[in-house]
N, C-alpha and C positions, 0 to 999 in steps of 0.2 A: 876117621873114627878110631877111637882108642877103648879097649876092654879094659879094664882092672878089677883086676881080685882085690877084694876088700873085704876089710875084718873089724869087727867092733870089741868095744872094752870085753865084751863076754865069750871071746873065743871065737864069735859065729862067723862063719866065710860064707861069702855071696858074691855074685858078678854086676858089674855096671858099665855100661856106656859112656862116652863121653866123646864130644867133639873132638875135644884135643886135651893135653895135662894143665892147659888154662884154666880151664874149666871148671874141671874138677877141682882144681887150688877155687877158685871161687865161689864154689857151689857150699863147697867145707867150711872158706870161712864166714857164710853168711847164715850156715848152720842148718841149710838144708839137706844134709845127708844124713838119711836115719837106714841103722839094722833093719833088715826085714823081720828076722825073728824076732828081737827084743822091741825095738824103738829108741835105742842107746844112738846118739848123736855122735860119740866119739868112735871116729870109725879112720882108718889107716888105708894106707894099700899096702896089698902082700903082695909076696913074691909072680911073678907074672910072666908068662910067655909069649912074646911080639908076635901079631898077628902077620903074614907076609905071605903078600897077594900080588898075582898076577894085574899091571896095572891095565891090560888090555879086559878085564874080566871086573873091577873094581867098580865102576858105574854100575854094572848088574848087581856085584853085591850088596853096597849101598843100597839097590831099589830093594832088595830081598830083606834085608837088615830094617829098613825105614819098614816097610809089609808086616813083617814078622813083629814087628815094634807097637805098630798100629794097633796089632789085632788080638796083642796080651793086652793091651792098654783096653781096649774094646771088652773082652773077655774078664777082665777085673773090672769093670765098670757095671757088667751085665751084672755079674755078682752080690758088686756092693749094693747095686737094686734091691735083687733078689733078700738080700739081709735085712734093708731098712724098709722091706715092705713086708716081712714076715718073722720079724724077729723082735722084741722089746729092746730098745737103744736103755741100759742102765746107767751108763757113763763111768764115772771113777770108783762107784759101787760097784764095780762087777765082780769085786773077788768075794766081795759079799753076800752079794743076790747068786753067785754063783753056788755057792756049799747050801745057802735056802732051796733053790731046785734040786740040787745034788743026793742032800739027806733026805730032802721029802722025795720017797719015790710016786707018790702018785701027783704030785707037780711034773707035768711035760713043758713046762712056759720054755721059749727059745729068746735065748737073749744075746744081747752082745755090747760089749763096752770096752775102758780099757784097764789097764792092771801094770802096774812096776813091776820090773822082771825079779822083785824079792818077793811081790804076791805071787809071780807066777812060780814061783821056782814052790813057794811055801804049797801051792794048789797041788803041783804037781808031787811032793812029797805024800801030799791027804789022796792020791788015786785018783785026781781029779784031771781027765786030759781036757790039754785047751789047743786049737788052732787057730794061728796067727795069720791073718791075712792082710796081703801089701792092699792100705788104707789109698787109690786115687783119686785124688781130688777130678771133678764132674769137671770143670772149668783147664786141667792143666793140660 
Protein backbone atom coordinates (compact mmCIF):
# COMPACT_ATOMS: atom_id res chain seq x y z
CA UNK A 1 0.00 0.00 0.00
CA UNK A 2 1.16 3.51 -0.97
CA UNK A 3 -0.42 7.01 0.49
CA UNK A 4 -0.13 10.10 -1.69
CA UNK A 5 -0.91 13.60 -1.02
CA UNK A 6 -2.69 14.86 -3.67
CA UNK A 7 -3.73 18.10 -4.95
CA UNK A 8 -6.24 19.27 -7.49
CA UNK A 9 -6.29 22.32 -10.08
CA UNK A 10 -7.87 24.31 -7.04
CA UNK A 11 -5.02 24.24 -4.45
CA UNK A 12 -6.98 21.47 -2.43
CA UNK A 13 -4.75 18.69 -0.52
CA UNK A 14 -6.30 15.47 0.42
CA UNK A 15 -4.74 11.99 1.09
CA UNK A 16 -5.41 8.53 -0.84
CA UNK A 17 -4.52 5.10 -0.97
CA UNK A 18 -3.42 3.04 -3.44
CA UNK A 19 -2.06 -0.41 -4.03
CA UNK A 20 0.92 0.51 -5.63
CA UNK A 21 2.03 3.86 -8.05
CA UNK A 22 0.46 1.44 -10.90
CA UNK A 23 -2.49 2.14 -9.88
CA UNK A 24 -2.71 5.24 -9.21
CA UNK A 25 -1.15 5.97 -12.96
CA UNK A 26 -4.21 4.10 -13.89
CA UNK A 27 -6.91 5.13 -11.93
CA UNK A 28 -5.91 8.91 -13.32
CA UNK A 29 -5.88 8.12 -16.68
CA UNK A 30 -9.17 6.52 -16.94
CA UNK A 31 -10.32 9.71 -14.95
CA UNK A 32 -11.50 8.34 -11.94
CA UNK A 33 -9.83 10.55 -9.45
CA UNK A 34 -11.86 13.34 -8.33
CA UNK A 35 -11.10 16.41 -5.41
CA UNK A 36 -12.95 15.75 -2.49
CA UNK A 37 -13.63 19.36 -2.03
CA UNK A 38 -14.36 20.48 -5.59
CA UNK A 39 -14.92 17.51 -7.97
CA UNK A 40 -12.09 18.84 -10.21
CA UNK A 41 -10.66 15.62 -12.08
CA UNK A 42 -7.29 17.03 -12.48
CA UNK A 43 -5.56 16.20 -9.69
CA UNK A 44 -1.37 15.53 -9.09
CA UNK A 45 0.58 14.05 -6.39
CA UNK A 46 2.48 16.29 -3.90
CA UNK A 47 5.05 16.23 -2.11
CA UNK A 48 4.99 13.05 0.21
CA UNK A 49 6.54 11.27 3.02
CA UNK A 50 7.38 7.19 2.59
CA UNK A 51 5.60 5.22 4.85
CA UNK A 52 8.36 2.72 6.67
CA UNK A 53 7.08 -0.13 8.51
CA UNK A 54 8.26 -2.75 10.51
CA UNK A 55 7.79 -5.81 8.11
CA UNK A 56 7.16 -8.24 11.03
CA UNK A 57 4.16 -5.82 12.08
CA UNK A 58 2.92 -4.91 8.31
CA UNK A 59 0.10 -7.95 7.95
CA UNK A 60 -1.38 -6.17 11.05
CA UNK A 61 -1.36 -3.07 9.49
CA UNK A 62 -2.80 -4.00 6.38
CA UNK A 63 -5.70 -5.64 8.47
CA UNK A 64 -6.05 -2.08 10.54
CA UNK A 65 -5.81 -0.02 7.20
CA UNK A 66 -8.25 -2.51 5.06
CA UNK A 67 -10.73 -2.12 8.92
CA UNK A 68 -10.35 1.49 9.07
CA UNK A 69 -11.09 1.48 5.18
CA UNK A 70 -14.12 -0.40 5.50
CA UNK A 71 -15.72 1.36 8.00
CA UNK A 72 -15.37 5.23 6.40
CA UNK A 73 -16.64 3.49 3.51
CA UNK A 74 -19.55 2.13 5.86
CA UNK A 75 -19.97 5.53 7.50
CA UNK A 76 -20.21 7.55 4.18
CA UNK A 77 -22.57 5.18 2.88
CA UNK A 78 -24.87 5.48 6.23
CA UNK A 79 -24.74 9.26 5.30
CA UNK A 80 -25.47 9.24 1.77
CA UNK A 81 -28.79 7.29 3.06
CA UNK A 82 -29.43 9.41 5.49
CA UNK A 83 -29.33 12.50 2.70
CA UNK A 84 -31.40 10.76 -0.01
CA UNK A 85 -34.06 9.91 2.35
CA UNK A 86 -34.35 13.28 3.99
CA UNK A 87 -33.23 15.67 1.85
CA UNK A 88 -34.63 16.89 -1.96
CA UNK A 89 -31.93 15.52 -4.58
CA UNK A 90 -32.04 19.13 -7.06
CA UNK A 91 -29.42 18.00 -9.17
CA UNK A 92 -27.31 20.82 -11.38
CA UNK A 93 -30.09 23.39 -10.04
CA UNK A 94 -28.72 23.47 -6.82
CA UNK A 95 -26.97 26.72 -6.86
CA UNK A 96 -30.15 27.92 -7.69
CA UNK A 97 -32.71 26.29 -5.47
CA UNK A 98 -29.99 26.97 -3.04
CA UNK A 99 -30.20 31.15 -2.65
CA UNK A 100 -34.55 30.24 -3.26
CA UNK A 101 -34.22 28.56 0.41
CA UNK A 102 -31.60 30.75 1.39
CA UNK A 103 -33.48 34.26 0.96
CA UNK A 104 -36.77 32.83 1.72
CA UNK A 105 -36.36 32.58 5.53
CA UNK A 106 -39.41 30.79 6.28
CA UNK A 107 -38.51 27.97 3.63
CA UNK A 108 -36.65 25.21 5.83
CA UNK A 109 -36.64 22.55 2.50
CA UNK A 110 -33.28 20.47 2.78
CA UNK A 111 -31.79 19.84 -0.40
CA UNK A 112 -28.80 18.58 -1.90
CA UNK A 113 -27.27 18.47 -5.52
CA UNK A 114 -24.36 19.57 -7.35
CA UNK A 115 -22.65 22.91 -8.28
CA UNK A 116 -19.14 23.99 -10.29
CA UNK A 117 -16.66 25.15 -7.94
CA UNK A 118 -17.42 28.79 -9.88
CA UNK A 119 -21.12 28.38 -8.31
CA UNK A 120 -19.60 27.36 -5.42
CA UNK A 121 -17.00 29.81 -4.95
CA UNK A 122 -19.91 32.59 -6.36
CA UNK A 123 -22.37 31.00 -3.28
CA UNK A 124 -19.87 31.33 -1.01
CA UNK A 125 -19.09 35.14 -1.72
CA UNK A 126 -23.31 35.67 -1.20
CA UNK A 127 -22.72 34.16 2.77
CA UNK A 128 -24.03 31.10 1.59
CA UNK A 129 -22.10 27.92 3.46
CA UNK A 130 -22.19 24.69 1.55
CA UNK A 131 -20.55 21.16 2.60
CA UNK A 132 -19.20 18.94 0.33
CA UNK A 133 -19.39 15.36 0.87
CA UNK A 134 -17.22 12.41 -0.73
CA UNK A 135 -20.34 11.19 -3.08
CA UNK A 136 -19.77 6.71 -2.57
CA UNK A 137 -21.04 4.89 -4.87
CA UNK A 138 -23.59 2.02 -2.99
CA UNK A 139 -22.23 -0.76 -5.57
CA UNK A 140 -18.06 0.31 -5.15
Amino acid sequence: MIKYNLKCRNEHEFESWFSNSEEFDKIKKKGLLECIYCSSKKISKSIMAPMVSNPKNADEELEIMHKNSKDNKNKLLELRKYIENNFDYVGKDFSKKVREVYYDKKNKKAIYGTASPKEREELTEEGINLLSIPWIDKDN
